[in-house]
N, C-alpha and C positions, 0 to 999 in steps of 0.2 A: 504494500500500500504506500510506503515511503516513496518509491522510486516512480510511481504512479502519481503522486502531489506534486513529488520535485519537475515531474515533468508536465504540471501545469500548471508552476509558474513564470512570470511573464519576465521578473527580471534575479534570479536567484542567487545568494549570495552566501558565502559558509561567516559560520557567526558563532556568539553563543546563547546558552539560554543558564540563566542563574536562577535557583529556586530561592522564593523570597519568603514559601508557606508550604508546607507539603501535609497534608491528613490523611492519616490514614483511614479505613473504615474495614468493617471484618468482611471477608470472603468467604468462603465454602470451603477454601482450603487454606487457612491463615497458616497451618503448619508448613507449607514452603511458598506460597505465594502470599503477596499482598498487593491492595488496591492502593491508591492513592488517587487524594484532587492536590494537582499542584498548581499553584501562582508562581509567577517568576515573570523575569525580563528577559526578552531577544537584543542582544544586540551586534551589530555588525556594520564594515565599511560601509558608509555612505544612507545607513538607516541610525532614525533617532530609536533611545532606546524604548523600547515598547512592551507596557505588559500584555502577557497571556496567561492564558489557565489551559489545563490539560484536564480530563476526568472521565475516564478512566486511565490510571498508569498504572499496568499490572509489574509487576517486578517480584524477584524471587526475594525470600526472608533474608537473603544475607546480603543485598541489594538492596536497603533501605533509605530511601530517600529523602537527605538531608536538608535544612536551610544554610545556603551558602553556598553550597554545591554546585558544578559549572557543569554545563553538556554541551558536547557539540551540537550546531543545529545551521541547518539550512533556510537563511531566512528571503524571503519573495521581498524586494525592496518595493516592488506595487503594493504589497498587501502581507506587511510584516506580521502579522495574527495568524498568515497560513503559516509560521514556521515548521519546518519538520524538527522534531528534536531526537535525539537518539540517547534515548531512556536506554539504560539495558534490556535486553531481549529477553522475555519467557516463553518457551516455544510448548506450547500447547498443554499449560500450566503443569507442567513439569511432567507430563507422561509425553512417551512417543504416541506418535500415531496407534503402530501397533499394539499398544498395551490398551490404551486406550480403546481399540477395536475390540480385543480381547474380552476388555471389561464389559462391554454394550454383549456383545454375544453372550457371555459368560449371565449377567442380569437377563438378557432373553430368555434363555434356556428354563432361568430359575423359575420366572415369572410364568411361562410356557407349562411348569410342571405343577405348581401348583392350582394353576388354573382345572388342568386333569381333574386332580384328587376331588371323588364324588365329595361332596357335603354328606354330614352328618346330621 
């Protein structure tokens, strides 16, 4: 989706983005992922600097996201709020793909048998 944004915008520039506020809220799996709303500023050549807010930013538990904190970011000098920022990556809240398949079949199955089982 990044490389999809960066490439509509009209004047792009690499920059950074400073968190000014980061909150956390619970997830589903707070034991290695977390959410976050962050505030912060973009700034870069030839852009004033600009706040933005993010919300949703999943990141892993040891990947906690600070006030103060610098990220690289890609920002649009037409429309510095499209910033890209490059949060660290959670790829698909910490399972693979295939585990995650696993799991969905695996709860089918279960679901699939209990359905069977006549009532009582």
């Amino acid at each position: 989706m990044d490389k999809l944004r960066r490439g509509r915008m009209k004047d792009p520039v690499e920059g950074e983005f400073t968190v000014a506020s980061a909150d956390h809220y619970v997830t589903a799996h707070m034991d290695y992922v977390m959410a976050f709303r962050v505030d912060g500023v973009v700034t870069a050549p030839g852009v004033p600097p600009t706040p933005v807010r993010r919300d949703p930013v999943t990141v892993r538990r040891e990947d906690w996201i600070q006030v103060g904190q610098v990220f690289p970011a890609t920002v649009d000098r037409a429309d510095p709020k499209r910033a890209v920022i490059a949060f660290p990556v959670v790829e698909n809240a910490g399972h693979s793909s295939s585990e995650s398949r696993r799991a969905a079949e695996g709860l089918a199955r279960q679901m699939a048998s209990e359905q069977e089982k006549p009532s009582s």
